[in-house]
C-alpha positions as CSV (number, residue, x, y, z in Angstrom):
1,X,46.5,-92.3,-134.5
2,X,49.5,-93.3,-137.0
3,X,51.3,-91.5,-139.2
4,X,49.2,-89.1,-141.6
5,X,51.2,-88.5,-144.2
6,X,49.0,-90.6,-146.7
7,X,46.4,-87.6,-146.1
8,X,47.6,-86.1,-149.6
9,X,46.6,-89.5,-151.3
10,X,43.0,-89.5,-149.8
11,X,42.7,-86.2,-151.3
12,X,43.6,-87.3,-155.0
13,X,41.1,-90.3,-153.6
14,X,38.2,-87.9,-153.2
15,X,38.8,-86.2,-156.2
16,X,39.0,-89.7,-158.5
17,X,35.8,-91.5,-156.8
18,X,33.9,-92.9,-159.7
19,X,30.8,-91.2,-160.7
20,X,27.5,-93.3,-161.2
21,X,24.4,-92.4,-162.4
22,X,22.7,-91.9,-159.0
23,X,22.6,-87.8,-158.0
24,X,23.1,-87.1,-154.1
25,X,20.3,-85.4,-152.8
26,X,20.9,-83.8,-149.2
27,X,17.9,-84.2,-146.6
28,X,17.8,-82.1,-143.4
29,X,18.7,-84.6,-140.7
30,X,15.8,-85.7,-138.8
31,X,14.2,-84.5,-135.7
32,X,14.5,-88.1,-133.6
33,X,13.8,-86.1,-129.8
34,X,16.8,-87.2,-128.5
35,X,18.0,-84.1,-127.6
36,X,19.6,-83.1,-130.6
37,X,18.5,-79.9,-132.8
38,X,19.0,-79.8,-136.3
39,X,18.9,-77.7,-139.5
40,X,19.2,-77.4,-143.0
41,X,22.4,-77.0,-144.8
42,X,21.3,-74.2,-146.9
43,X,20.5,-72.1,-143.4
44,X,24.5,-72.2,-143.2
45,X,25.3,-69.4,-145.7
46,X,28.0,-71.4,-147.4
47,X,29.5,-73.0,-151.1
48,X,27.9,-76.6,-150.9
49,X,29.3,-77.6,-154.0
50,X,32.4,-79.5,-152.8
51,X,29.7,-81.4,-150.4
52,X,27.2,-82.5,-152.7
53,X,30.5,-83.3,-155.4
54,X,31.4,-85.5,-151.7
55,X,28.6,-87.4,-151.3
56,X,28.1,-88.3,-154.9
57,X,31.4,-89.7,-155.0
58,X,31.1,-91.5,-151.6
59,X,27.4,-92.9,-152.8
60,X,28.7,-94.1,-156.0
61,X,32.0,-94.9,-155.4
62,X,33.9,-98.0,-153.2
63,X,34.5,-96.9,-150.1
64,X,34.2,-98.0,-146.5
65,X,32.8,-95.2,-144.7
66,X,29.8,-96.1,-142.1
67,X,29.1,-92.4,-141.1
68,X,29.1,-89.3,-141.6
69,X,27.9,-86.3,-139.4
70,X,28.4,-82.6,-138.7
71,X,27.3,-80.6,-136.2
72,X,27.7,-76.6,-136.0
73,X,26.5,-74.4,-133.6
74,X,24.9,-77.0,-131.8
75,X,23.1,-78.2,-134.2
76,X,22.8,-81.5,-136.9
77,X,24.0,-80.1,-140.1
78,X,25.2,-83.1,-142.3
79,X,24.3,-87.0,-141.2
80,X,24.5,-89.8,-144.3
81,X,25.2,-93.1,-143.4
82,X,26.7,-95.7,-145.9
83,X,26.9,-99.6,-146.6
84,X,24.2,-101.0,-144.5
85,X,24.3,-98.6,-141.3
86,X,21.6,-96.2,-139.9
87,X,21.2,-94.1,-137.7
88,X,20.2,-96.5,-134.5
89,X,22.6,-98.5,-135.5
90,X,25.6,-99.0,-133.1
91,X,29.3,-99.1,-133.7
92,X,32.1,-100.3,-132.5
93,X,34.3,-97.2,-131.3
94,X,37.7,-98.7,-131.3
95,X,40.0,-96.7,-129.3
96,X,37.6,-93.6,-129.0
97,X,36.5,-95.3,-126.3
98,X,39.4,-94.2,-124.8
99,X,39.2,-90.2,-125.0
100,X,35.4,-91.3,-123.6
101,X,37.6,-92.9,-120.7
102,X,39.6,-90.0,-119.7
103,X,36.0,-88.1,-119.2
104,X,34.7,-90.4,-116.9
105,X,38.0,-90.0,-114.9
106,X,37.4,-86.5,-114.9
107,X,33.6,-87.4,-113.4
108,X,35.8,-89.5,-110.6
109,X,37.8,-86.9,-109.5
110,X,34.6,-84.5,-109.9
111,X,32.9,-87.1,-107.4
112,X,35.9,-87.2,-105.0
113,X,36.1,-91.1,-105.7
114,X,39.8,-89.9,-107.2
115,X,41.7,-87.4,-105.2
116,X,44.6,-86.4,-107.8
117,X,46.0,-87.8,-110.5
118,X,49.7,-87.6,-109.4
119,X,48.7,-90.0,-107.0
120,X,50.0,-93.4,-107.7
121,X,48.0,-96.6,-108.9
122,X,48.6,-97.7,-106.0
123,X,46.5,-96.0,-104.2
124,X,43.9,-97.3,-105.7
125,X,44.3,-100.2,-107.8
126,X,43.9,-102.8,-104.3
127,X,44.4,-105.7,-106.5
128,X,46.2,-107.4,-108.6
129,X,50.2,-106.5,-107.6
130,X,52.9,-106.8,-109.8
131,X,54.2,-110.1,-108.7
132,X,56.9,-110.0,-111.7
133,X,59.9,-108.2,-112.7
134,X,59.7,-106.2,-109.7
135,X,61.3,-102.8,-109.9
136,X,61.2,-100.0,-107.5
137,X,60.6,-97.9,-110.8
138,X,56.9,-99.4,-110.9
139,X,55.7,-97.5,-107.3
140,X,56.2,-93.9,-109.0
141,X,53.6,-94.9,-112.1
142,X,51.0,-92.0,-111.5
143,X,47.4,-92.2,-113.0
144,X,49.0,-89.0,-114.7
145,X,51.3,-91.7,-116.3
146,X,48.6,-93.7,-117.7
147,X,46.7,-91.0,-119.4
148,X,49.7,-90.0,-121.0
149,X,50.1,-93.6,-121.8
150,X,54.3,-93.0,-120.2
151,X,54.5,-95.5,-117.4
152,X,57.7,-96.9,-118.6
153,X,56.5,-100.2,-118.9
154,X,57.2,-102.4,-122.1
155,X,54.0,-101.6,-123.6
156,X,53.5,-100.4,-127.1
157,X,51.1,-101.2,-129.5
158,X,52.5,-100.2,-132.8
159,X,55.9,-102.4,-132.0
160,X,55.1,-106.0,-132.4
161,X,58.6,-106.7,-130.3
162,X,56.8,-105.3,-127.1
163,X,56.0,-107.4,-124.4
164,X,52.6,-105.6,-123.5
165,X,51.0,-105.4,-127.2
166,X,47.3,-105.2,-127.1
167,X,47.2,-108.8,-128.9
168,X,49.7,-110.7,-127.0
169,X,47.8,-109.3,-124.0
170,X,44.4,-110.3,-125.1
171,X,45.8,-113.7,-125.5
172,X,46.6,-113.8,-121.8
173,X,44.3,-115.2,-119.1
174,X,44.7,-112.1,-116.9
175,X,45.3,-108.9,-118.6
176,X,45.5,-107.1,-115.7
177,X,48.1,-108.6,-113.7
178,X,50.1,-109.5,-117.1
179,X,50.3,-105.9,-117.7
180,X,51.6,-104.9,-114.2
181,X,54.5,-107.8,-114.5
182,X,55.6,-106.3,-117.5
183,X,59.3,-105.1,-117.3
184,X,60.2,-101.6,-116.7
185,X,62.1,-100.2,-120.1
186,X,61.8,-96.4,-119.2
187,X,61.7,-94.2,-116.0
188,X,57.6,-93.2,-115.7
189,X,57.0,-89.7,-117.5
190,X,59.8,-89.8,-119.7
191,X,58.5,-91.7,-122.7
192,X,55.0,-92.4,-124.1
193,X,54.1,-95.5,-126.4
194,X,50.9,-95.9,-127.5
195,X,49.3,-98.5,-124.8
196,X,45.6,-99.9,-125.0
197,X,46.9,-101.6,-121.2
198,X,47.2,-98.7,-119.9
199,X,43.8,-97.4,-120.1
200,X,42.4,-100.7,-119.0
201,X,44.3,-100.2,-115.6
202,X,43.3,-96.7,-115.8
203,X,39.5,-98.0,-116.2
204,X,40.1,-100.5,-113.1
205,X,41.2,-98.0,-110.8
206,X,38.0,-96.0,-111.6
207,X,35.7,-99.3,-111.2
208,X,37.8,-99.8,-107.5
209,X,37.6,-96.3,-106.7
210,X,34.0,-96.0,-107.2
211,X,33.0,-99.4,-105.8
212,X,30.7,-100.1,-108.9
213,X,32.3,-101.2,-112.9
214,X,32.7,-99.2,-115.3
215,X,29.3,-99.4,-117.6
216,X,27.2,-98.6,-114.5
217,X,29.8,-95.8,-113.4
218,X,29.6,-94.4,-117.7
219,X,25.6,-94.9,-117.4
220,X,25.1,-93.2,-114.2
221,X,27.3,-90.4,-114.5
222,X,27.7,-89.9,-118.3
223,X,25.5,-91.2,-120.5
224,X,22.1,-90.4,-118.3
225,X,23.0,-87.1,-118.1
226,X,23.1,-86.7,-122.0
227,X,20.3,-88.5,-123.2
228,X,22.2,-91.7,-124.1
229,X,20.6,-95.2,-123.7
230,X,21.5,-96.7,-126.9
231,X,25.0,-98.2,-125.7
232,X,26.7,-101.4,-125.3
233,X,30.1,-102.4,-124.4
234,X,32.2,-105.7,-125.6
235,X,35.1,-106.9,-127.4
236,X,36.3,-108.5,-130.7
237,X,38.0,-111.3,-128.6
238,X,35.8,-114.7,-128.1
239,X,37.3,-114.6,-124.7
240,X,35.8,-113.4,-121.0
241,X,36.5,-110.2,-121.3
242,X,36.7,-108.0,-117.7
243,X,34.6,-105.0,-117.5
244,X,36.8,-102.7,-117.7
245,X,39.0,-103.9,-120.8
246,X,35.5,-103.9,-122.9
247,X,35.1,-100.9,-125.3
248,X,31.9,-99.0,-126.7
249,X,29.5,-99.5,-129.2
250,X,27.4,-96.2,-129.9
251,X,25.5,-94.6,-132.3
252,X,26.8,-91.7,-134.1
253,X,24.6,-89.4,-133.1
254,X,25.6,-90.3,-129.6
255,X,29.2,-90.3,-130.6
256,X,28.6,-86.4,-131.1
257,X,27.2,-85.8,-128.1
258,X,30.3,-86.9,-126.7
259,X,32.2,-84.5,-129.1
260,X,29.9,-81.7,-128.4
261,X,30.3,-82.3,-124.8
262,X,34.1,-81.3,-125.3
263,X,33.2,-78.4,-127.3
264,X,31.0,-77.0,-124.6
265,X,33.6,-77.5,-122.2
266,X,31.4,-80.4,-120.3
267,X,28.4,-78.4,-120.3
268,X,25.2,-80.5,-122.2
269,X,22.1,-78.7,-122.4
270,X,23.4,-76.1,-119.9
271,X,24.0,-78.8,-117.4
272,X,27.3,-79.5,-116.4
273,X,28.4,-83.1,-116.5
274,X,32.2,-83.2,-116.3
275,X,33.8,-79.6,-115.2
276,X,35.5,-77.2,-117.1
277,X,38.9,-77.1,-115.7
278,X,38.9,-81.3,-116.8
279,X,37.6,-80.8,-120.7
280,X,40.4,-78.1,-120.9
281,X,42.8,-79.9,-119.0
282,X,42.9,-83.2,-120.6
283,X,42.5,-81.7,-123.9
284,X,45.5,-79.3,-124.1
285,X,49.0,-81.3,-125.3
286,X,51.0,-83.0,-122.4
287,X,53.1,-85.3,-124.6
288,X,53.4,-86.7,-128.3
289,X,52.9,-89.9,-129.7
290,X,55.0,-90.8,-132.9
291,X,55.1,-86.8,-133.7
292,X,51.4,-85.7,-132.7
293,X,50.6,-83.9,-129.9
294,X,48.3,-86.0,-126.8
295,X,46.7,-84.9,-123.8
296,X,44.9,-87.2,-121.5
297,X,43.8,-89.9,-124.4
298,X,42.8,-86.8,-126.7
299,X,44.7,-85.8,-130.2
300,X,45.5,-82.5,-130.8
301,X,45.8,-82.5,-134.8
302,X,46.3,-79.6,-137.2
303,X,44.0,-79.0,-140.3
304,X,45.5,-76.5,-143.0
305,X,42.5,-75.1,-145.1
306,X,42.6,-71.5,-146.8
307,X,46.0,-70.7,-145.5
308,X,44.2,-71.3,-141.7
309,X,46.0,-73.4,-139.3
310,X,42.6,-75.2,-137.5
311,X,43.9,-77.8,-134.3
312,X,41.5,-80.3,-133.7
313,X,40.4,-82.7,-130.5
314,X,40.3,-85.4,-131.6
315,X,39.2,-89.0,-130.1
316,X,40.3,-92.4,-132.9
317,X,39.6,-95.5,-133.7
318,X,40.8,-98.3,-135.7
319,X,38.9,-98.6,-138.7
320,X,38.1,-94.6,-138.9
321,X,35.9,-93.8,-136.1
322,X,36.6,-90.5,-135.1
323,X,35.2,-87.5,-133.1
324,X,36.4,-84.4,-133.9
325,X,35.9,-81.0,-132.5
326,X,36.9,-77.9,-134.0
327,X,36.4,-75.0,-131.0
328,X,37.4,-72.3,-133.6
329,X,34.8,-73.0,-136.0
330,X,32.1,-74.4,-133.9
331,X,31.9,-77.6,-135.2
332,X,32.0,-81.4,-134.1
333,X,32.5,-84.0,-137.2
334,X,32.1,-87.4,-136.2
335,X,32.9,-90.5,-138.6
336,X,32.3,-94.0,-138.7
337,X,33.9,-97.1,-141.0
338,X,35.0,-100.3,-141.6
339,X,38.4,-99.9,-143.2
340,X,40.2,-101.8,-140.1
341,X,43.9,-102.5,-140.0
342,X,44.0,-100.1,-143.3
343,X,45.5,-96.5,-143.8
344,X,41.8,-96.2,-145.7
345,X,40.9,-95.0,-142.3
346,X,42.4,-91.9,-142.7
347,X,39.7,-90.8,-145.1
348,X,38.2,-88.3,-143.0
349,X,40.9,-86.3,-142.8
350,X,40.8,-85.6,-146.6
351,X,37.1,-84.8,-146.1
352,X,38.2,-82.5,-143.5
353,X,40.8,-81.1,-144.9
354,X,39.4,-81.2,-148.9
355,X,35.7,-80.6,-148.4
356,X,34.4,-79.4,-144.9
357,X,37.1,-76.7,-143.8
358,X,37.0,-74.9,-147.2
359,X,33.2,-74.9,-146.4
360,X,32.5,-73.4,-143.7
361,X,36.2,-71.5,-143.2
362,X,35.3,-67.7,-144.0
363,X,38.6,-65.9,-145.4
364,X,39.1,-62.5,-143.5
């Protein structure tokens, strides 16, 4: 999650979209049985003129948004889908597969596999050592330290100079021991870089822990319990790619489930899949990232709409995929897109901030 100050530009964005001939017409999402409810906008008591002005624009406009859904009060409010996708169609998460990898460590340590997370790696990760750069520095790197992406080791994602850079590391034979060789360049706990290496360790641990990898431990413990089936992982590298550095591909209406999993504090269905004390945990800020508050590989981001001050949960990805829940208003709004490598992924936080706030925000 990068800089948003070009929010203000996807706002004049919104309001600029060419106009076509073709008229939006909203549709009740679909009842697919797949556990979701849903219902129809107009049961919401709101203004839906700045939506349906939203979705004309989107539908007749350039744009590369894949999806577009909101849920409130449980239920399927809004779902279009744009420029080839649908709604069985997966996608790939990007780096919200990450905020879905701090819940499954929650799962661990709900399953004793994972006593503490002030433990260190150690503990747990059996295999590979560092073999490199050995530095007594490198034995105090908690699993704490991971999720707060602050183990001190040169690894940051957004500085090309950095040893450990996602794409010098996918270039590497053996990601994982490459990682842990990496040179020491602050004290664990004191600074955190955005790290995709990081979580992959993190991932590993959880796969040792637990004796079995990472898509059985998500499928077993995660997705079966919420109805989820429709799931891959992989990677955009051609390479053999380990288990646990391959990401997710869902559907959006999975994506939400993941969102509204958050909101209900790890309760789906009135089951509870990941406990309380983790969802609020792992949530609440425990560092910042170029500015913006981070928990355990969840954004905290503020949205300003009707003079409100909104803070947001918020799981990214490269491209604009993003969950995000809104606790306060009852809401999960989960996007989709293509616009990879580009600050057009920030769209939907103009829509937020432009369209769906001023919605459903009810001045007191």
């Amino acid at each position: 999650m990068k800089n948003i100050a070009v929010l203000n530009f996807f706002i004049l964005l919104i309001s600029t979209l060419c106009y076509g001939q073709n008229t939006y017409e909203y549709s009740q999402p679909r009842n697919l049985e797949d556990g979701w409810k849903t219902t129809n906008l107009e049961s919401q008591n709101v203004d839906t003129t700045r939506i349906y002005q939203l979705f004309n624009q989107i539908q007749n406009g350039k744009n590369k948004l894949h999806s577009v859904l909101l849920i409130k009060n449980n239920q399927i409010v809004i779902e279009e889908y744009f420029n080839g996708h649908s709604v069985n169609k997966q996608h790939d998460l990007r780096s919200v597969t990450k905020s879905i990898r701090s819940i499954l460590l929650g799962i661990a340590i709900d399953k004793g596999f994972i006593d503490n997370i002030d433990d260190p790696i150690s503990k747990y990760l059996k295999s590979p050592i560092p073999t490199k750069n050995l530095d007594e520095r490198k034995d105090k790197i908690t699993i704490r330290h991971l999720l707060t992406m602050s183990t001190g080791l040169d690894c940051n994602d957004w500085d090309k100079n950095s040893k450990g850079q996602e794409d010098k590391v996918y270039r590497k034979k053996d990601w994982l021991q490459y990682t842990l060789n990496l040179p020491m360049v602050n004290e664990p706990g004191t600074v955190s870089n955005y790290c995709s290496m990081s979580v992959v360790l993190l991932v590993e641990i959880i796969s040792q822990a637990s004796g079995i990898t990472i898509d059985e431990f998500a499928k077993r413990f995660l997705f079966n319990p919420l109805g989820v089936s429709n799931v891959s992982w992989g990677h955009t590298s051609n390479k053999e790619i380990i288990s646990s550095g391959k990401r997710l591909y869902m559907t959006s209406r999975d994506m939400a489930k993941i969102g509204q999993l958050i909101l209900n504090n790890g309760k789906w269905n009135e089951k509870q899949v990941v406990s309380e004390k983790w969802i609020k945990e792992s949530t609440a800020p425990k560092t910042k990232i170029t500015g913006i508050d981070y928990g355990y590989l969840w954004w905290n981001i503020p949205f300003k709409a009707k003079e409100k001050m909104i803070v947001s949960k918020v799981a990214t990805g490269n491209g604009g995929q993003y969950i995000m829940v809104l606790p306060e208003l009852d809401i999960v709004a989960v996007f989709t897109g293509g616009a990879y490598n580009s600050q057009e992924d920030k769209l939907p936080f103009a829509i937020m901030t432009d369209i769906f706030l001023p919605t459903f925000i009810t001045k007191e």
